[in-house]
N, C-alpha and C positions, 0 to 999 in steps of 0.2 A: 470494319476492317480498315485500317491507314491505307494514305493511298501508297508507300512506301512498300508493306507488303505484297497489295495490291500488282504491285507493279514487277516484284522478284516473282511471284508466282504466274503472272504471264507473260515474262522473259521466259523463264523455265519450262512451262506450257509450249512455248513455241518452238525451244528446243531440243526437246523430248525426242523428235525426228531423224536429227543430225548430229544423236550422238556419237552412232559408231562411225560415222566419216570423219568423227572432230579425235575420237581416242580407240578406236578400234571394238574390233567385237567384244571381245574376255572382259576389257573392263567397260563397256558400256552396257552391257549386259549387270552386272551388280546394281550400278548406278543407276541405268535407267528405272530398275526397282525399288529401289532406294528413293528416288525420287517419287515415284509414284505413290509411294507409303509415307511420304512427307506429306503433297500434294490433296489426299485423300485427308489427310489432319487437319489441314488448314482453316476447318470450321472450329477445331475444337480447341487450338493451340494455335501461338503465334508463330511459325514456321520458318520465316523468312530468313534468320540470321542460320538456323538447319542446313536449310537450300545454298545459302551463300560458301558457308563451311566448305559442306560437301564441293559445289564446282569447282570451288577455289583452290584445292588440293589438284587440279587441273589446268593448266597453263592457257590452252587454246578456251577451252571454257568460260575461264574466269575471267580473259581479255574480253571478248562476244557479252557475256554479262557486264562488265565495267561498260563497256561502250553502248550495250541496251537499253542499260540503268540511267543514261545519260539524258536521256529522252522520258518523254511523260507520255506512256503507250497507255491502253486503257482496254477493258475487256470487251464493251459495248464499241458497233463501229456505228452507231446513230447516237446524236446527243437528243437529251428530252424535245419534244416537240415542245416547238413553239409558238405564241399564238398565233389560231387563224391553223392551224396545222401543217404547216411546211417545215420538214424535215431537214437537216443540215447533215450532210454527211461527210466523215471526216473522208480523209487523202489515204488511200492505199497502196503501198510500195512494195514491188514485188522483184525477184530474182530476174535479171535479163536473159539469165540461160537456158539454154533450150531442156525443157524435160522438169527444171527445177519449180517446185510448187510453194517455195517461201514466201511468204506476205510479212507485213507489219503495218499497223494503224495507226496513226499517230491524229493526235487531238487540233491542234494546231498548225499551221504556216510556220516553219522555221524549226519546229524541235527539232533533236540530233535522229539520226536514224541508223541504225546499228549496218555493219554488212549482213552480209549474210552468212548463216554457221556453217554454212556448207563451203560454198566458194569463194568464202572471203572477199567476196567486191563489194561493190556500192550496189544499192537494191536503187530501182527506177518505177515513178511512178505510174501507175496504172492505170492505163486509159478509161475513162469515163465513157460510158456507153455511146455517149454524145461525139465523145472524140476515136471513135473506131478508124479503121486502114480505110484507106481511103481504094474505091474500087474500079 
């Protein structure tokens, strides 16, 4: 799989959640099916340019994906081990708002990091076990 599709099909994935807050019920309701019947292809057909279609006929959508796309997220949030076994794990950013459960991964120091589909701000990253509230 390129890593291009790769990459529209776990923007997509992630937004599957917040669609009806992004276009309301009636039409997220078709789309989110639509999408899902995309989604389930994707082994057997290249999809990606489907998915783009589809959001893009969507304003709030299509902006959230332009600016997801931007970034090089990835589905795995460990990269392969390395020798000697120690693990590297990538940076997790997540919704500041209270209640919101949006995440995103990103591979690197520096990629772009999308808002969030819901609340549209900047997602903050997530404290590392190591770095909890201090008690």
């Amino acid at each position: 799989m390129s890593t291009h599709r790769s990459r529209v099909l776990y923007a997509t994935r992630k937004l599957l959640p917040y669609l009806t807050a992004l276009v309301g019920e009636e039409t997220s309701h078709s789309l989110r099916a639509r999408l899902r019947e995309l989604l389930q292809k994707r082994q057997a057909q290249a999809v990606d340019n489907l998915v783009i279609d589809l959001l893009s006929d969507h304003p709030p959508l299509r902006s959230w994906l332009n600016q997801a796309l931007q970034g090089d997220p990835f589905t795995e949030q460990r990269y392969t081990s390395l020798p000697g076994g120690r693990q590297v794990t990538a940076r997790t950013w997540v919704c500041p708002q209270a209640g919101c459960n949006f995440s995103w991964h990103i591979p690197k120091k520096g990629a772009p990091i999308p808002p969030c589909p819901l609340h549209q701000g900047p997602l903050i990253p997530k404290p590392k076990p190591s770095e909890g509230s201090p008690s």
